[in-house]
MDAnalysis code that builds the backbone (N, CA, C; Angstrom):
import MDAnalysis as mda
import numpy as np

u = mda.Universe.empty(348, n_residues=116, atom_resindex=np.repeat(np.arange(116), 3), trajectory=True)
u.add_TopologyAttr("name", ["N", "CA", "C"] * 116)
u.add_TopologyAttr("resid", np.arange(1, 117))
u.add_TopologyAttr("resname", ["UNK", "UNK", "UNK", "UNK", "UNK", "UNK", "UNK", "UNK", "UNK", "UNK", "UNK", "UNK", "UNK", "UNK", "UNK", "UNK", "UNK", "UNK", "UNK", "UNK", "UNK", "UNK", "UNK", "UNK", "UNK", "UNK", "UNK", "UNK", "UNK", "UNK", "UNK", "UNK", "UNK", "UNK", "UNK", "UNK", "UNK", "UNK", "UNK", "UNK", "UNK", "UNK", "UNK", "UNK", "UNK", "UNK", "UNK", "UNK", "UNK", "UNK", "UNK", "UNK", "UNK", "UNK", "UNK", "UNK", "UNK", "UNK", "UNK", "UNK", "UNK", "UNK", "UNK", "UNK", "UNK", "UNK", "UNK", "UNK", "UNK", "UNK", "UNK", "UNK", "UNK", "UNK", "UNK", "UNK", "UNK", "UNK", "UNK", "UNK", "UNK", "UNK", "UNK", "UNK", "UNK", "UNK", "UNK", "UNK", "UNK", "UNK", "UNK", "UNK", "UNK", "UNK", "UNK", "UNK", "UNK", "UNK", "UNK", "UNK", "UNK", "UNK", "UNK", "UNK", "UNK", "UNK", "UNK", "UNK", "UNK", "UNK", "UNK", "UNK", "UNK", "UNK", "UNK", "UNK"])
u.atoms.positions = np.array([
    [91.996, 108.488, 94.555],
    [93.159, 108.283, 95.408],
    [93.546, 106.810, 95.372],
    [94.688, 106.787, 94.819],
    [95.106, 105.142, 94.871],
    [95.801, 104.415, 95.970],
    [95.148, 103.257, 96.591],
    [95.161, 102.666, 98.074],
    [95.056, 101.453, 97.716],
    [96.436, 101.075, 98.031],
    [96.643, 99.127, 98.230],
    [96.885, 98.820, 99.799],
    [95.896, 98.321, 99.992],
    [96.361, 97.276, 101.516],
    [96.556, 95.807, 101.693],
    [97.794, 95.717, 101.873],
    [97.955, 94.219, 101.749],
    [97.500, 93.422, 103.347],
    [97.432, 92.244, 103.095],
    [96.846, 91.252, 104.193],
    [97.474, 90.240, 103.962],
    [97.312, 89.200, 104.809],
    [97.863, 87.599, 105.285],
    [99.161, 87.415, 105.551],
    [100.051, 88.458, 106.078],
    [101.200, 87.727, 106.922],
    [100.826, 87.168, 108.572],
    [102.169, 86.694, 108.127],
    [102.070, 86.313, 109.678],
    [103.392, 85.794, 109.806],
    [103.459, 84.598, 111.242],
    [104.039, 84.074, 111.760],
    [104.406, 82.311, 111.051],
    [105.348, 81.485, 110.699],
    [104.814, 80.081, 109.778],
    [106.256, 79.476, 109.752],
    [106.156, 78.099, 110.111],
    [107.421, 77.309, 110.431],
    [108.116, 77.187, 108.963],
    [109.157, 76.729, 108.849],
    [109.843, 76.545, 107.708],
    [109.093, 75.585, 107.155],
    [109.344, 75.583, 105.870],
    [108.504, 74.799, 104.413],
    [106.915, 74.783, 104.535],
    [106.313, 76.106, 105.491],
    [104.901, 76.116, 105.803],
    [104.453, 77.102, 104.056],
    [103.248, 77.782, 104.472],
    [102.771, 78.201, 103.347],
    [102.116, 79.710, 103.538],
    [101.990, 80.537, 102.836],
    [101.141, 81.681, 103.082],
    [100.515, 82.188, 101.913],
    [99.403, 83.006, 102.038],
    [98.570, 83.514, 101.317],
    [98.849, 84.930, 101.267],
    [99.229, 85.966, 100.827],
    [99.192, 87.205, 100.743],
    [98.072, 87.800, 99.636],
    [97.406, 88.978, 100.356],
    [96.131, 89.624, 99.454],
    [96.584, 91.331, 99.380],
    [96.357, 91.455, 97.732],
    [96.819, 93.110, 97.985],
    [95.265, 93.608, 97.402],
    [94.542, 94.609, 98.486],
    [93.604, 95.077, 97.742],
    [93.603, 96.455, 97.571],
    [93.197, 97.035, 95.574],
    [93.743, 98.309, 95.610],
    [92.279, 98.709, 95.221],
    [92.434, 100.338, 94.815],
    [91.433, 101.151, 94.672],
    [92.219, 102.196, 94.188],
    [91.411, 103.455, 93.233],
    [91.705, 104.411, 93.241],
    [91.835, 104.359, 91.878],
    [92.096, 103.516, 91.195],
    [92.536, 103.397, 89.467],
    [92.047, 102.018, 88.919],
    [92.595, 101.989, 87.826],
    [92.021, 101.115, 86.687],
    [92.784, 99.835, 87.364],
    [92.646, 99.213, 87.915],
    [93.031, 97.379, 88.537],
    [93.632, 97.537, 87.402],
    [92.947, 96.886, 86.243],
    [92.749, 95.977, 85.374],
    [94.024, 96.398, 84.328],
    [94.078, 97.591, 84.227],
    [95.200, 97.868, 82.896],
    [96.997, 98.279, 83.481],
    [97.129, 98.163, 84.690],
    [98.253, 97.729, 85.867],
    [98.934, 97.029, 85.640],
    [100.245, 97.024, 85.457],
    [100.847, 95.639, 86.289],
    [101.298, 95.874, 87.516],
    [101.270, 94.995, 88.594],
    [101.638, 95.048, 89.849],
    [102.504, 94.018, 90.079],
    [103.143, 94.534, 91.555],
    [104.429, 93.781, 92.323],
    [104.570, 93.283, 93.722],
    [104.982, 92.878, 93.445],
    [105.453, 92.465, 95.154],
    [106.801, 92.355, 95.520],
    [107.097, 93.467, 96.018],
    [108.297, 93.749, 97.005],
    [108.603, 92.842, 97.847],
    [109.769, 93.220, 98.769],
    [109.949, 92.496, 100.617],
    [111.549, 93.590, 100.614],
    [111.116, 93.224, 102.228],
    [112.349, 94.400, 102.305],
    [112.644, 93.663, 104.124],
    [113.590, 93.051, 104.006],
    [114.323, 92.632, 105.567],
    [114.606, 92.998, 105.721],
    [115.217, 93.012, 107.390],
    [116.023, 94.346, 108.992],
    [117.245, 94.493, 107.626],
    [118.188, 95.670, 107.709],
    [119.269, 95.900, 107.388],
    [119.592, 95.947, 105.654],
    [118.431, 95.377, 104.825],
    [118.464, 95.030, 103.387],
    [117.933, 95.972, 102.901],
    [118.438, 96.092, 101.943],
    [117.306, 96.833, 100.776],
    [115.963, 96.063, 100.261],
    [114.963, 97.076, 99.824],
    [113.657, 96.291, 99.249],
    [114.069, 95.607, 97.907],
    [113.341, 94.583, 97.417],
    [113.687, 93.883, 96.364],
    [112.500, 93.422, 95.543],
    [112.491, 93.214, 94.719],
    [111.723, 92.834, 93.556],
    [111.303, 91.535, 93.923],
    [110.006, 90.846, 94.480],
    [110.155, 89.517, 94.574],
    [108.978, 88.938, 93.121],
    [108.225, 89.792, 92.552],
    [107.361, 88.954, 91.388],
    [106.327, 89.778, 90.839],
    [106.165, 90.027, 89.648],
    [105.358, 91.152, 89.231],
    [104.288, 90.322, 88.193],
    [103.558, 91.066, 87.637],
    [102.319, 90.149, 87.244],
    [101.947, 91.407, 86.328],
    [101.450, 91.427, 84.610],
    [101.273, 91.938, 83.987],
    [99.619, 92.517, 84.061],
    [99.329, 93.282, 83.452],
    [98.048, 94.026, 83.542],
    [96.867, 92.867, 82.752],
    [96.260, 93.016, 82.215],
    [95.124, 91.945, 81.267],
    [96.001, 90.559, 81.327],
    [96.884, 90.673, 80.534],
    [97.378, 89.061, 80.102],
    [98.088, 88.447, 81.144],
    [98.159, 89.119, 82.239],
    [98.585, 88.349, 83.446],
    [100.178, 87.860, 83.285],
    [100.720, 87.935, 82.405],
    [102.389, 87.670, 82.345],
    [103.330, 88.213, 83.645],
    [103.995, 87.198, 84.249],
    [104.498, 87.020, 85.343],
    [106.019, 86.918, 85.195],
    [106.631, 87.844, 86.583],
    [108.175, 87.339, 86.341],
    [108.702, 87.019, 88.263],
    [109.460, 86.531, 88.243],
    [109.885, 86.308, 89.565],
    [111.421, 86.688, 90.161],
    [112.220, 86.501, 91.019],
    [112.970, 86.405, 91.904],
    [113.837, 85.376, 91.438],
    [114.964, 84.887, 90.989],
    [115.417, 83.970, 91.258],
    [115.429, 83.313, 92.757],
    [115.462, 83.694, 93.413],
    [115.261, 83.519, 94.878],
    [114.219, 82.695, 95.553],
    [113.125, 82.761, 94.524],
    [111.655, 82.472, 94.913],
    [111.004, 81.600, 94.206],
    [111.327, 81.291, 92.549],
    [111.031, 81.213, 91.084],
    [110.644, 79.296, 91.860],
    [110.092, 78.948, 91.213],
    [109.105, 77.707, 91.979],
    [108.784, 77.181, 93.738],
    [108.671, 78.478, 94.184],
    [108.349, 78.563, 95.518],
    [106.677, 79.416, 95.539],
    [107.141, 80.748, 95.033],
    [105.836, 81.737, 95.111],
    [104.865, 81.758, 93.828],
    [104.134, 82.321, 94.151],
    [103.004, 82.577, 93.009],
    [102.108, 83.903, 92.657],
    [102.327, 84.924, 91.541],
    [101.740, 86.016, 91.929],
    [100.171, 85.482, 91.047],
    [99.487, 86.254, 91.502],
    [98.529, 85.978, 90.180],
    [97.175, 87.130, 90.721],
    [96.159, 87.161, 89.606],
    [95.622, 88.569, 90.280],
    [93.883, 88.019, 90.123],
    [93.240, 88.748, 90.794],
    [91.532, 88.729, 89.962],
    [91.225, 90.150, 89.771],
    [90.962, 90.132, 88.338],
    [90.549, 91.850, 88.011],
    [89.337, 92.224, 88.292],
    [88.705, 90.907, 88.615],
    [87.259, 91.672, 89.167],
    [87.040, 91.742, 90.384],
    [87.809, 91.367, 91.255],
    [88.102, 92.237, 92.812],
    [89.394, 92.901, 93.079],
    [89.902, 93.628, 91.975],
    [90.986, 94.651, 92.344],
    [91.538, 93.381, 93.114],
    [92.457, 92.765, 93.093],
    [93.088, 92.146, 93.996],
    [94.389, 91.229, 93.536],
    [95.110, 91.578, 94.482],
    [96.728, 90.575, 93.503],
    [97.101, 90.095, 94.839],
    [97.240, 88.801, 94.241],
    [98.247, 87.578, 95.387],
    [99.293, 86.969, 95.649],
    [99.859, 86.692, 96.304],
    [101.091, 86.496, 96.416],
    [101.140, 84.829, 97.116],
    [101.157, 83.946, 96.756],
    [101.196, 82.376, 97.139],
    [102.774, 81.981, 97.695],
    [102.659, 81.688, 98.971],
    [104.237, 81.769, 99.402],
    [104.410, 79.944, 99.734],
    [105.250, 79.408, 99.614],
    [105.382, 77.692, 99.459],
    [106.537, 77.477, 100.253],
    [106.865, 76.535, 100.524],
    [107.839, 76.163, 101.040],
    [108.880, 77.666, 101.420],
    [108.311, 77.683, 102.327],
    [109.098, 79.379, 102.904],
    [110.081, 78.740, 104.072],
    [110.896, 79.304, 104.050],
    [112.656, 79.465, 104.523],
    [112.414, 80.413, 105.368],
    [113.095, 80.708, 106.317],
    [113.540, 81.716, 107.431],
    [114.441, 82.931, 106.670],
    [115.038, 82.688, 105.545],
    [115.408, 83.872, 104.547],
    [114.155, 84.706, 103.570],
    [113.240, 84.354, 104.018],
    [111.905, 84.808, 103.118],
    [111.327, 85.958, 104.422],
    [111.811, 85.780, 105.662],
    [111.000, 86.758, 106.432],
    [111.501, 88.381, 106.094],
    [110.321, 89.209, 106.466],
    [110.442, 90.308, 105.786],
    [109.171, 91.146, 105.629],
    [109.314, 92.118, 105.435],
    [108.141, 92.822, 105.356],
    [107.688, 92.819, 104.036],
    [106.172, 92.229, 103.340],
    [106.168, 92.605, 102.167],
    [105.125, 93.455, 101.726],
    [105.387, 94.270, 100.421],
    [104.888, 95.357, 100.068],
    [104.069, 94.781, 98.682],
    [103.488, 95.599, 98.043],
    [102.487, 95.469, 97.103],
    [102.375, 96.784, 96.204],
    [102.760, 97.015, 94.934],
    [103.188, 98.451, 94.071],
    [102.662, 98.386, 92.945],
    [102.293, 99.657, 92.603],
    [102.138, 99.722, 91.309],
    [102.480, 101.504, 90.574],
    [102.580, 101.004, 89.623],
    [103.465, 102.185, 89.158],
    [102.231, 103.330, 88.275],
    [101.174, 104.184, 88.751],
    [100.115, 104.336, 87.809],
    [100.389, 105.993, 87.671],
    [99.583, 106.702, 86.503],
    [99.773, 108.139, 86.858],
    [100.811, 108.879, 86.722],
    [102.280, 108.066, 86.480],
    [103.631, 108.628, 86.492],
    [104.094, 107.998, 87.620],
    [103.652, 107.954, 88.840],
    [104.432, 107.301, 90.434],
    [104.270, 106.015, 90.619],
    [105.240, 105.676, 91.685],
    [105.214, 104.573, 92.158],
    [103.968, 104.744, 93.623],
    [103.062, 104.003, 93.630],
    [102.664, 103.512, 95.031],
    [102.512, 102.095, 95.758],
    [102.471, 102.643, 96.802],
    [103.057, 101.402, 97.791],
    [101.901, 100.695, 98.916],
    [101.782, 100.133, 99.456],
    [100.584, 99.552, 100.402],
    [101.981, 100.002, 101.690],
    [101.065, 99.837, 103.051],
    [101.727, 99.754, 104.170],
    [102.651, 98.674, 104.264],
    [102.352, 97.414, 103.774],
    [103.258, 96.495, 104.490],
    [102.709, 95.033, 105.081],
    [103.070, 94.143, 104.787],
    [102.678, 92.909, 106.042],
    [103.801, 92.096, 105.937],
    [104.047, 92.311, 107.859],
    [105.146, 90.927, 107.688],
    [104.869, 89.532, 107.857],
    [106.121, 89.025, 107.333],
    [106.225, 87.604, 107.182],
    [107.513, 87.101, 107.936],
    [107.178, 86.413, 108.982],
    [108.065, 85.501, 109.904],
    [108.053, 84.429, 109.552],
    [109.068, 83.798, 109.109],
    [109.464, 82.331, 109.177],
    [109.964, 81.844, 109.532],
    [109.897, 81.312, 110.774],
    [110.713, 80.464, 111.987],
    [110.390, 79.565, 112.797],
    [111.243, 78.699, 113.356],
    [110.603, 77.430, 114.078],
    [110.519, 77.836, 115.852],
])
C-alpha cells in the first residue's frame, strides 16, 4: 500500500525558511520520481518541483526556481522540499505525489503560512 506523509509546515514570517519532509512506503522509493504540489484557498493545485528517480534530475516552478529546493535520500524513502526566502504568496497547502502502478498518489497535506 503506497503512503506518503508529509511534515514541517507551519507558520514563518516573510523571507523566513522551511523544511518540508515527504515520507513514503509501499513501493520502490528509489526508481520514482516525485513532486511537490501546493494548492491555495480558491486556486488550483500546481506543480511546484519534481525530482527524478536515481539521477535525481530536478525541475521547478518558475515561481519558486532559486527560492526552493527538492532533493531526496533513497535510503530513507524520503523527498524534501527546502523553502527560502518565502513570500506570503507561497502559503498553501503542500502535497507530495508520485505517480507509481499506473496512479497518481498523494500524501494528506501540510500547510504553509507565510505571514507577518
Amino acid at each position: 500500500q503506497v503512503q506518503l506523509v508529509e511534515s514541517g509546515g507551519g507558520l514563518v514570517q516573510p523571507g523566513g525558511s522551511l523544511r518540508l519532509s515527504c515520507a513514503a512506503s509501499g513501493f520502490t522509493f528509489s526508481s520514482y520520481a516525485m513532486n511537490w504540489y501546493r494548492q491555495a484557498p480558491g486556486k488550483e493545485r500546481e506543480l511546484v518541483a519534481r525530482i527524478g528517480a536515481a539521477a535525481g534530475s530536478t525541475n521547478y516552478a518558475d515561481s519558486v526556481k532559486g527560492r526552493f529546493t527538492i532533493s531526496r535520500d533513497n535510503a530513507k524513502n524520503t523527498v524534501y522540499l527546502q523553502m527560502n526566502s518565502l513570500k506570503p504568496e507561497d502559503t498553501a497547502v503542500y502535497f507530495c505525489s508520485t505517480r507509481a502502478f499506473g496512479y497518481y498518489y498523494w500524501g494528506q497535506g501540510t500547510q504553509v503560512t507565510v505571514s507577518s
